[in-house]
C-alpha positions in Angstrom: -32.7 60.9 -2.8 -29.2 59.4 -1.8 -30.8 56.2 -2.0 -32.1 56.5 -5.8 -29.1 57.9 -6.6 -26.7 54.5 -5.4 -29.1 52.3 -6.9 -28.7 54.1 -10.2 -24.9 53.8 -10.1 -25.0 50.2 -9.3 -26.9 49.4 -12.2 -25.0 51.1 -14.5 -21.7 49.7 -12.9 -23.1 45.8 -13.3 -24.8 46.8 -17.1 -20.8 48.1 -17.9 -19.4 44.7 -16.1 -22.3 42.8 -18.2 -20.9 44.1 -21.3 -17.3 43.5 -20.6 -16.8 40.2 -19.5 -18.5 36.0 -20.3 -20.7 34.7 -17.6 -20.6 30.7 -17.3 -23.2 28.1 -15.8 -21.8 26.3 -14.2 -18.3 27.5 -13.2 -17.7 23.2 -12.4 -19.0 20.5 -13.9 -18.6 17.2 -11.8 -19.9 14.4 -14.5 -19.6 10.6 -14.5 -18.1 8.7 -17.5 -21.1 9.0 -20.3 -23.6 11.7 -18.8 -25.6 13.8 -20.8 -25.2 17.8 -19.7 -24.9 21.6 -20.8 -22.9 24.4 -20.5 -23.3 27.7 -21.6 -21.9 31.3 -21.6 -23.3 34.5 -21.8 -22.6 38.2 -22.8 -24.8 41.4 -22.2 -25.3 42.3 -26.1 -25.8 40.3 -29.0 -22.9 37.7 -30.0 -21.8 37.5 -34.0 -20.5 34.0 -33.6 -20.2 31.1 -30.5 -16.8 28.9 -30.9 -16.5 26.7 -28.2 -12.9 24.4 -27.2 -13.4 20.9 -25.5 -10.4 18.4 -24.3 -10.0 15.5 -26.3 -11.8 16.9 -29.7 -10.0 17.0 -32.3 -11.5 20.6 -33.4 -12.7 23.6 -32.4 -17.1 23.5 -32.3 -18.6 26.6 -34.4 -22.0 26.5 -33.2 -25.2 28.0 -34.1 -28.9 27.3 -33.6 -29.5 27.2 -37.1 -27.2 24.4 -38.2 -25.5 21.7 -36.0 -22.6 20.1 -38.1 -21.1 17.7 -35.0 -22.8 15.0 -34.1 -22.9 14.5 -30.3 -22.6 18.4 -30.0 -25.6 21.3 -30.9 -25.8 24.7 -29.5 -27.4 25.5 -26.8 -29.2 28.5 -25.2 -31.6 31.1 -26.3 -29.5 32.3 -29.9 -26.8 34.9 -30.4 -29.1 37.9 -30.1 -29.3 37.7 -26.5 -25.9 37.1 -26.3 -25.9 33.4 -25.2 -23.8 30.8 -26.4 -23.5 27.2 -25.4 -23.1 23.5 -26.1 -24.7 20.4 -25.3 -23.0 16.9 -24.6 -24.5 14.0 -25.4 -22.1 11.5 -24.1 -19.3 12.5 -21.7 -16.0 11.1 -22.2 -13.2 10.7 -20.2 -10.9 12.2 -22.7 -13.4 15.2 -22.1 -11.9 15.7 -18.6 -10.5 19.6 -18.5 -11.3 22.9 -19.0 -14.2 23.9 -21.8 -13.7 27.2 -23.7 -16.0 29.8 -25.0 -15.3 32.1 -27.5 -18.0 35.2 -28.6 -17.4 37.3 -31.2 -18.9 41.1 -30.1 -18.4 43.7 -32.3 -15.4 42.9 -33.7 -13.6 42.0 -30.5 -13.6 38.8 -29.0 -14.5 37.5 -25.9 -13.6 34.0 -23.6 -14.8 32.2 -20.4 -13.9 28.9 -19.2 -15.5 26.2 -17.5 -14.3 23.4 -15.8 -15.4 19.9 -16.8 -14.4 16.6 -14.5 -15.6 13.6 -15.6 -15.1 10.9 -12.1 -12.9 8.3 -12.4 -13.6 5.9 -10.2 -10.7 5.0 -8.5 -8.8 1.5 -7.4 -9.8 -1.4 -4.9 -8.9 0.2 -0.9 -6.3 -2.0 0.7 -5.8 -2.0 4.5 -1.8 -1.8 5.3 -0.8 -3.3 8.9 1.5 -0.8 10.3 1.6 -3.2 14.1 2.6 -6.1 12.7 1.0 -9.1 14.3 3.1 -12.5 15.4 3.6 -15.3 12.7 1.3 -17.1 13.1 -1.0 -13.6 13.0 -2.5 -13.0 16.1 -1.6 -9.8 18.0 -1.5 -10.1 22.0 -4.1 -8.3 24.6 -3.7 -4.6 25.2 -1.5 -4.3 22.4 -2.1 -1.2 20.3 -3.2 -2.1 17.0 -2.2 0.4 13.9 -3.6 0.1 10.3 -4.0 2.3 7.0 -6.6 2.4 4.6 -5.5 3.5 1.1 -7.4 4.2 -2.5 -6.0 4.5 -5.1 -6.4 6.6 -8.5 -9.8 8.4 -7.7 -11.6 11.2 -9.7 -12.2 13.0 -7.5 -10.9 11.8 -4.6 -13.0 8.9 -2.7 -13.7 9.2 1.1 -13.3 6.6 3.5 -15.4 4.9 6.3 -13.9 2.3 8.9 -16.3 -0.2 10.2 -16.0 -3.0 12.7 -18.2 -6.2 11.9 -20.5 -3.9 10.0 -21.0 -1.4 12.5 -19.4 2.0 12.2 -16.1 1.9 14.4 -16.0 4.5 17.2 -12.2 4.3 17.2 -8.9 6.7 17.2 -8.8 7.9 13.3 -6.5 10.8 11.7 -8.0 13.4 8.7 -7.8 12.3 5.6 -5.1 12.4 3.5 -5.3 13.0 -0.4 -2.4 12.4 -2.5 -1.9 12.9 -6.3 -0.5 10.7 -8.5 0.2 11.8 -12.1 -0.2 9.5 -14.7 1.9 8.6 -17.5 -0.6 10.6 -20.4 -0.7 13.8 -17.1 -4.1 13.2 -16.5 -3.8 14.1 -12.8 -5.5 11.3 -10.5 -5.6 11.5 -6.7 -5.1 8.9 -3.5 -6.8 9.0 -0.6 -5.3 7.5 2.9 -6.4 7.0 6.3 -5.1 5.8 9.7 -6.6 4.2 12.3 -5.5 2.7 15.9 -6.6 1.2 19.1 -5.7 -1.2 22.3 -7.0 -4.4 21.3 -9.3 -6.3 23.5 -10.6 -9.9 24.0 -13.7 -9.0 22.6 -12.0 -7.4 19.5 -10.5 -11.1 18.4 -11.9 -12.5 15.3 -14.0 -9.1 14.7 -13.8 -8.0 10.6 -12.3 -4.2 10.3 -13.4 -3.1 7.0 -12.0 -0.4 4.9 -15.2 1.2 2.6 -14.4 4.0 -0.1 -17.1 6.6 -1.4 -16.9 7.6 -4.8 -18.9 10.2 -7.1 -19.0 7.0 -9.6 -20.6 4.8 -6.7 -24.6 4.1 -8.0 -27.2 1.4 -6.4 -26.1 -1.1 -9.6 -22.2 -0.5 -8.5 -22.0 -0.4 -4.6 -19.6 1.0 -3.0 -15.6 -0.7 -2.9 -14.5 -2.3 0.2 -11.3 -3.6 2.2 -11.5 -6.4 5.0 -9.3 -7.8 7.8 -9.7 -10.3 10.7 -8.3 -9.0 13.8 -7.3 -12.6 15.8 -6.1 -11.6 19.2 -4.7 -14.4 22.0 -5.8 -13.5 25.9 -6.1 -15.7 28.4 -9.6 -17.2 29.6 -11.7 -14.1 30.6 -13.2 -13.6 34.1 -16.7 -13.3 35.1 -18.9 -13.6 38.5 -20.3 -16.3 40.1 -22.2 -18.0 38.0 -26.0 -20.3 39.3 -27.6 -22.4 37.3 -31.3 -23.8 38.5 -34.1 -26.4 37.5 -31.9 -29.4 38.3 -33.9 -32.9 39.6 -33.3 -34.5 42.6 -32.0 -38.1 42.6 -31.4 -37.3 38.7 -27.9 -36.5 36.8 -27.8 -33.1 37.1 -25.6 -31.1 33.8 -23.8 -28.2 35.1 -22.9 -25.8 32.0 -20.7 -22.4 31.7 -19.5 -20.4 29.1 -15.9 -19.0 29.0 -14.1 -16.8 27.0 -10.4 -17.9 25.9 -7.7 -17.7 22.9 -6.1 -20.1 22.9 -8.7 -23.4 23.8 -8.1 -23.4 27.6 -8.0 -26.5 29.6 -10.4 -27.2 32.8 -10.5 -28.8 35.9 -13.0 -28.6 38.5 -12.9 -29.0 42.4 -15.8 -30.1 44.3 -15.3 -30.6 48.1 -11.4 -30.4 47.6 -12.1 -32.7 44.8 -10.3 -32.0 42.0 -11.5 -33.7 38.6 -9.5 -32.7 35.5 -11.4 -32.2 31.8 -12.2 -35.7 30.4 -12.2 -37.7 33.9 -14.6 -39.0 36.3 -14.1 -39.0 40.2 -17.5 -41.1 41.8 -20.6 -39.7 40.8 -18.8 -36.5 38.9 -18.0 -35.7 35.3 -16.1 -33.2 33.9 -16.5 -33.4 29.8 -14.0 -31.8 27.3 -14.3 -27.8 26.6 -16.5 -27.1 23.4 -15.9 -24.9 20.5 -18.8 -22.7 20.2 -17.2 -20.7 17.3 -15.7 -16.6 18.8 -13.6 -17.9 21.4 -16.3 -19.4 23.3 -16.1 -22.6 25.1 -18.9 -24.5 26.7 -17.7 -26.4 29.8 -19.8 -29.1 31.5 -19.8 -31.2 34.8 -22.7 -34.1 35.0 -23.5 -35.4 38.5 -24.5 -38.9 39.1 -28.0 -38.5 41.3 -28.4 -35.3 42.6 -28.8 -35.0 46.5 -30.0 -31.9 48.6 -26.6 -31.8 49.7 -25.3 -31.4 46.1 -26.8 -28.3 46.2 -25.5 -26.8 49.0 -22.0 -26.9 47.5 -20.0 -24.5 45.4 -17.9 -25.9 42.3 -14.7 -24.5 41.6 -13.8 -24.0 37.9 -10.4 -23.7 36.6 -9.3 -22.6 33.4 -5.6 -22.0 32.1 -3.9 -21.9 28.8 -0.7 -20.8 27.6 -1.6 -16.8 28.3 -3.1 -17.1 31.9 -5.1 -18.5 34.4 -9.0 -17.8 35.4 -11.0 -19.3 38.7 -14.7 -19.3 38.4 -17.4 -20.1 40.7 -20.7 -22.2 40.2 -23.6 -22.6 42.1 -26.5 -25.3 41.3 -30.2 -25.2 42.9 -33.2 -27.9 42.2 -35.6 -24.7 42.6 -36.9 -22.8 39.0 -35.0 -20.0 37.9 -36.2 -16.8 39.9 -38.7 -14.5 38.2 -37.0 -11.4 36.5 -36.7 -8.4 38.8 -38.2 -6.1 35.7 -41.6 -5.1 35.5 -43.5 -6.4 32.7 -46.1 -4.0 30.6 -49.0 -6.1 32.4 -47.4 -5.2 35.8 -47.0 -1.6 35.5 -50.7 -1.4 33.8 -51.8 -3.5 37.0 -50.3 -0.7 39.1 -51.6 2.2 37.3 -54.5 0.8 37.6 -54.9 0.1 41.3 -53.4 3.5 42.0 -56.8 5.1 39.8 -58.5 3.1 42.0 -57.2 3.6 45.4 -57.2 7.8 44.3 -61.2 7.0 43.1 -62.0 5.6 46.1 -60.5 8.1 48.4 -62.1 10.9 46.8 -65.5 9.3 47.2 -64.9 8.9 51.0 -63.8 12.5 51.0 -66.6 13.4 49.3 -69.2 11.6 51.4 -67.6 13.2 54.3 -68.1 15.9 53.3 -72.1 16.0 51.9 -72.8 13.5 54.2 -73.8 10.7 52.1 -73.6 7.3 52.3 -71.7 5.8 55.6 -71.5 9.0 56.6 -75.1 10.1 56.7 -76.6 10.4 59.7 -80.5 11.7 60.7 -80.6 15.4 59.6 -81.0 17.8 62.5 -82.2 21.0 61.7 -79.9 24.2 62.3 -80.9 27.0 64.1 -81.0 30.7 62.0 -80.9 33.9 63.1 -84.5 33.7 64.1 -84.9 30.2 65.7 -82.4 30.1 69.1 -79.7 27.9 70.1 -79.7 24.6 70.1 -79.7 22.2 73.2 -79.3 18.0 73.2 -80.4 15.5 75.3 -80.2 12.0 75.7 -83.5 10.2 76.8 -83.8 6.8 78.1 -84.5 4.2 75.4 -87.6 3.0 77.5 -89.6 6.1 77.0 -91.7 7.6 74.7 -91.4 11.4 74.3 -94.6 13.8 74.2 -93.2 17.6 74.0 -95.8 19.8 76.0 -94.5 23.0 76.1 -96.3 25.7 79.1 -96.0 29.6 79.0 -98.1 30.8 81.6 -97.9 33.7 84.2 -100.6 32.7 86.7 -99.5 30.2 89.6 -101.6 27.5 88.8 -99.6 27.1 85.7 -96.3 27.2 87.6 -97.5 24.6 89.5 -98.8 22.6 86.7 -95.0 23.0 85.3 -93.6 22.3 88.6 -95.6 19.2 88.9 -94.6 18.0 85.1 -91.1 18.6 85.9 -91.3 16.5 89.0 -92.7 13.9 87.2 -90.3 13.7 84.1 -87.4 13.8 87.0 -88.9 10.6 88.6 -89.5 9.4 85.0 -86.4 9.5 83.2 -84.2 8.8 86.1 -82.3 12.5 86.3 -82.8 14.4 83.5 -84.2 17.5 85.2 -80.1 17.6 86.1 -79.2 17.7 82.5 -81.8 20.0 81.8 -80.7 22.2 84.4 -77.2 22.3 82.7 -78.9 22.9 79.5 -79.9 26.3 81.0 -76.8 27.1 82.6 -75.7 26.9 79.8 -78.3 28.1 77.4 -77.7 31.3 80.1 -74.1 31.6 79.5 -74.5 31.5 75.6 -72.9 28.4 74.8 -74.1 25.9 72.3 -74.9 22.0 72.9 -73.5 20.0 70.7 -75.3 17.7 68.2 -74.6 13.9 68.5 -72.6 11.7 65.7 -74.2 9.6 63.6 -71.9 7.0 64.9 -72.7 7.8 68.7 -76.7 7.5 67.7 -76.7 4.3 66.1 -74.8 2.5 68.9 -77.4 4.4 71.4 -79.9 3.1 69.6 -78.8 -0.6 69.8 -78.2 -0.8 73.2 -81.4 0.8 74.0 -83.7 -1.9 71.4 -81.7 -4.3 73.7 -82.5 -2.9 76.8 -86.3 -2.4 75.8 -86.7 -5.7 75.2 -85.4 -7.1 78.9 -87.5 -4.9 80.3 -90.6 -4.9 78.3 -93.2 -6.3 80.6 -91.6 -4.1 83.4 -92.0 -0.5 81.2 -95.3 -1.1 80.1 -96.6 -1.4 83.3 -95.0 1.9 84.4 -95.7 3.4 81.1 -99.2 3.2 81.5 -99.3 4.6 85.7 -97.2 7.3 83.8 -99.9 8.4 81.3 -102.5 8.3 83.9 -100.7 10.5 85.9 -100.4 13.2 82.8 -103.5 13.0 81.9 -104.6 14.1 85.2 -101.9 17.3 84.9 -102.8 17.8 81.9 -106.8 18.7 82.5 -105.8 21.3 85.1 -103.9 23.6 83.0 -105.5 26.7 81.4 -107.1 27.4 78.0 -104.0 28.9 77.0 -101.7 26.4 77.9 -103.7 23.5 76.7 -104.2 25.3 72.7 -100.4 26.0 72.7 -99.7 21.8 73.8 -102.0 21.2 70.8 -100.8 22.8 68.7 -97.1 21.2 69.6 -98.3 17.9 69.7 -98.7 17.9 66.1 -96.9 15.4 64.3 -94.4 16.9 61.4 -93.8 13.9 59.8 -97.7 11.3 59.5 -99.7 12.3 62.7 -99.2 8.9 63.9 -99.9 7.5 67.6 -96.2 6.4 68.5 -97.2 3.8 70.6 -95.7 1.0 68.9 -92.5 3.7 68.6 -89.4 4.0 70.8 -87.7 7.4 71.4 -83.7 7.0 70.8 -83.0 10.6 70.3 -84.7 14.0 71.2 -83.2 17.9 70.5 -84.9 21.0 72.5 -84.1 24.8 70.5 -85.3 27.2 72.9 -84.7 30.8 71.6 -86.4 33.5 74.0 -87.3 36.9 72.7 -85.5 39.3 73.8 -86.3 40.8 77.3 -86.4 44.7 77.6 -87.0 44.4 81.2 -86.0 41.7 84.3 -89.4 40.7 84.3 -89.4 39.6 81.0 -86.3 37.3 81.4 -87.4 35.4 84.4 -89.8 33.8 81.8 -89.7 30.1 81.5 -90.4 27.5 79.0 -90.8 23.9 79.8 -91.2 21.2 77.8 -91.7 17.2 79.5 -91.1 14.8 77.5 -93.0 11.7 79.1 -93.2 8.1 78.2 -96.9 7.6 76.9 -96.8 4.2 74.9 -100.7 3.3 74.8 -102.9 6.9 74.8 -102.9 8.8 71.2 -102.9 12.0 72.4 -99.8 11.4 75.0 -97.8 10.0 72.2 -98.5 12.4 69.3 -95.3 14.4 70.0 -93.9 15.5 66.6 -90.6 15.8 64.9 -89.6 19.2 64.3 -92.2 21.1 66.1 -92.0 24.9 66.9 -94.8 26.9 68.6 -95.0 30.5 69.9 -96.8 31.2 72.9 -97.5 35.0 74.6 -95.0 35.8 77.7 -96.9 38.6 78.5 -98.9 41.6 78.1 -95.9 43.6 76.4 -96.2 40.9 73.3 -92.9 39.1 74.4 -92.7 35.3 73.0 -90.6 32.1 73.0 -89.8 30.2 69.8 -89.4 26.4 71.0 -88.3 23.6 68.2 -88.6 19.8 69.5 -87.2 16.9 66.9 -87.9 13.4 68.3 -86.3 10.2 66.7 -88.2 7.0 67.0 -87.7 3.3 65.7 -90.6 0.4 65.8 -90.3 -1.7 68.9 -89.5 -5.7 68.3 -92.2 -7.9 69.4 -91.1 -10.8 71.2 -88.0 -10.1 70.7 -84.5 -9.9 73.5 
């Protein structure tokens, strides 16, 4: 309620402030010299009359929207009913520079407003006053502090002012500006603007242009903006810099030694080769030394030809002199017959080429690590198959490249068949030259619940190179043993039991093409032996044997198979063995050592 009540009594407070006093748009008026524009002023109620003042007309304008009696002045605004009364100016003068008045006649009082006109004046030409005054013959000397003042003239309004130093804005000492008025002779009040600026002067500062620029409301794309200059000429003696080498020179050729120096006034050279001195314009034996050259900014280009350059020529350092009237300067100069060395920045086809190879490199490393990793590629290797839950632990063993493997695996509880086993393990012990010892380990440590580790990939292929080798040496030697070995088996083989004999058939079935391997070589065999598990001691003394013999010529001794797994009966309380055999072969050369 509070609320409602505030916002009432504000508006009647501005509808009484409405009614009581002129409103103007705009309060200043900043024109150039023949501008078109409007002002007007406005009252709260309806107006009777609109009488407006301007400076420099000789009369006072009565204005209405009905008739227009001044030419260059009519009314303007929306009539004297709503209380609005105003002018517009066709061409602004600059007699009409001043203050415009409004008179409105309201119910037999009358009201004013003012509003102030300027019409710009665009003011004189800047001039740059020298407050360090240089020599006579106008140069200043190094490290001296040079002072100057930029000044325009007569602006309205004021004019601004920019420093610049051979076109470039001129980060140098500068005060604020300064405005100044300056009446004149009919009072129309003008103003000047001034600015100071300072600095230690430099070589590099000689025969640079300091420019004084004004800013002006008058300043338009057809008038550009006014402008001061002055050439700063400074005297220093010749400049320093580091040893300087110049390269590409021919043997056996005159060689041209240039440098550039810095110097106000012209210096004058001499050069010392080898505690040879030879002065500008002279020539000592096969050296040269040429007059300095004006190459406009103080520069001078100095040169020293030598008469058939020698490899020794090049090992030398040339002395440079240069003196004038300021100071002295020494200067170094090596030469070389070898091309200019190759910039130590990278180029945009350099840094592409490296980005490039470092994709690459990062490509080819996650491959590899990927490879590793799914075993692909280099890193592949033949797949063994890994043991579950329900298969056993696995066991390797290396065979002897000269055999060929037939996995016969015997479960029996009467003694013939221990024999039969006991016989086949005597056998493979005499055939593979001591494997019933690694086999023995195998079960010591099958029994203590280790794992045997599976071969590299790496480790099988060099076992299988050195085995083709050694097959082949000893071809004639195996084949005759090979076949006394299969005899032998055959023999063991028809004296075990009915049992023993369907369980070796059914394990000497290939996995892989039910083949004959007897054009095959074994290079690798694995043996998974997982018995059940044994309730009583009986039960645990079981054994499982599987020979692994070298038949080359008979089928049926040859047909064991890669990944072969067969479950034979223990005994009467249903207790089993899971076996698992993988054999690797590779074709034998023929005729081949």
């Amino acid at each position: 309620m509070s609320r409602i009540v505030l916002v009432f009594l504000a508006a009647i407070l501005s509808d009484a402030l409405s009614y009581g006093q002129v409103n103007v748009e705009p309060n200043t008026a900043l024109l150039n010299e023949g501008d078109r524009t409007e002002l007007l002023c406005r009252y709260g109620r309806a107006i009777n009359y609109c009488r407006i003042e301007i400076p420099g007309e000789q009369k006072v304008l009565n204005l209405s929207p009905v008739w227009s009696k001044t030419p260059g002045f009519t009314y303007y605004g929306a009539g004297l009913n709503a209380g609005q009364c105003g002018v517009s100016i066709e061409h602004v003068k600059a007699s009409n520079n001043g203050q415009v008045k409004c008179s409105l006649g309201v119910e037999g009082e009358e009201l004013s407003g003012t509003i102030d006109l300027v019409v710009a004046l665009r003011p004189k030409q800047p001039m740059i006053e020298l407050i360090t005054k240089p020599n006579r013959d106008g140069y200043f000397s190094e490290n001296t502090e040079f002072h100057a003042r930029c000044i325009v003239r007569d602006g309205r309004p004021p004019a601004n002012i920019s420093w610049y130093i051979d076109n470039m804005p001129a980060n140098k000492n500068t005060n604020q500006l300064q405005i100044l008025s300056t009446p004149t002779h009919d009072n129309v009040e003008l103003s000047t603007s001034v600015q100071e600026i300072k600095w230690h002067l430099a070589p590099e500062d000689s025969n640079r242009k300091l420019v004084c620029r004004s800013h002006h409301q008058t300043d338009r794309e057809s008038v550009p903006a006014q402008e001061a200059a002055y050439i700063i000429m400074v005297r220093y003696a010749p400049v320093s810099q580091p040893e300087a080498s110049v390269y590409g020179l021919y043997l056996e050729h005159t060689a041209i030694v240039n440098i550039t120096i810095r110097a106000s006034p012209p210096p004058t050279i001499e050069w010392n080769v080898a505690g040879v001195v030879i002065p500008q314009g002279r020539t000592e034996g096969r050296y040269s030394a040429y007059d300095p050259q004006y190459l406009g900014n103080d520069l001078y280009n100095v040169t020293l030809a030598i008469g058939g350059l020698t490899l020794e020529d090049t090992t030398k350092v040339y002395q440079l002199r240069a003196s004038n009237e300021i100071g002295i300067a020494d200067y170094s100069v090596r030469i070389s017959s070898s091309s200019k060395p190759p910039s130590s920045s990278l180029d945009v086809a350099a840094i592409v080429g490296i980005v490039v190879a470092i994709a690459v490199l990062l490509l080819i490393v996650l491959l590899v690590l990927f490879a590793r990793a799914t075993g692909r590629w280099c890193f592949g290797g033949k797949s063994l198959k890994t043991p579950t839950n329900e298969t056993s632990d696995t066991e390797s063993a290396d065979i002897k490249a000269t055999s060929t493997s037939t996995a016969t695996a015997t479960t029996t509880a009467t003694t013939t068949g221990a024999g039969a086993a006991h016989d086949d393990d005597a056998e493979d012990e005499q055939q593979n030259g001591g494997n019933g010892g690694a086999s023995a380990a195998s079960d010591a440590e099958r029994a203590n619940g280790k794992k045997a580790k599976r071969l590299p990939a790496f480790a099988v292929a060099i076992l299988k190179r050195f085995n083709e080798r050694d097959a082949n040496k000893h071809s004639s030697k195996d084949n005759n043993a090979e076949t006394g070995i299969n005899e032998q088996t055959q023999d063991n083989n028809t004296t075990t039991t009915t049992t023993a004999a369907a369980t070796a058939a059914a394990t000497t079935i290939d996995g892989n093409d039910n083949e004959p391997k007897q054009d095959k070589q074994l290079v690798y065999a694995e043996l998974v032996l997982k018995p059940a598990q044994d309730k009583t001691s009986a039960a645990s003394a079981t054994t499982a044997t599987t020979t692994t013999t070298a038949a080359t010529t008979p089928p049926a001794a040859a047909a064991t198979t890669n990944g072969a797994a067969t479950t034979s009966p223990v005994d009467g309380a249903g207790k089993h063995a899971t076996e698992y055999a993988e054999i690797v072969y590779v074709q034998k050369g023929e005729g081949k050592k």
